[in-house]
N, C-alpha and C positions, 0 to 999 in steps of 0.2 A: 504494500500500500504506500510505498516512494513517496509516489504521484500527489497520492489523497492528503500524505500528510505535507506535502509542498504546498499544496492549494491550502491546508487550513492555513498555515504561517503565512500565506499571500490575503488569504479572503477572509479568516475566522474561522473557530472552531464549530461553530455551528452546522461542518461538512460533515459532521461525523454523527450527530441528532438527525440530519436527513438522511443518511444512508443506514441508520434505525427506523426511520418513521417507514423508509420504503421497502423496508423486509430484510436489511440484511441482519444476519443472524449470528456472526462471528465478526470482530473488528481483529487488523492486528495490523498493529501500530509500532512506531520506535519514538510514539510519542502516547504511552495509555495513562499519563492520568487525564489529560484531556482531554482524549476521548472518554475515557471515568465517568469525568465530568458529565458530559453530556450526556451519555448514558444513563446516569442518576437523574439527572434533567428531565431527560424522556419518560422515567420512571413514576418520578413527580407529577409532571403535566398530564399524567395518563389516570393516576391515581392508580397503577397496576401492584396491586399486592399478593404476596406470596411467600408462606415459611421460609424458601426458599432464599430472600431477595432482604437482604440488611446495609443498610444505607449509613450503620453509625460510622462514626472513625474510633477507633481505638487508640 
């Protein structure tokens, strides 16, 4: 994902919340907290809950 994370450093991180929104299903990054980030983001704005899904920091 070179490419994706050159475009977020050029345009915003918000590349990585729509390649979420539009289904992709695995991110992999050489930049994951901000993809994280967004992630959580998307997690948020969806209200998507799940045992599975913990958002604290430790």
């Amino acid at each position: 994902m070179g490419n994706i994370d050159k475009s977020a450093v050029a345009k915003g991180n918000d590349i990585y919340y729509k390649l979420i929104q539009n289904g992709a299903t695995v991110l992999s990054s050489d930049r994951p907290i901000e993809a994280g980030q967004q992630l959580a983001k998307y997690i948020l704005d969806k209200k998507i809950k799940s045992k599975y899904i913990n958002l604290s920091q430790n």
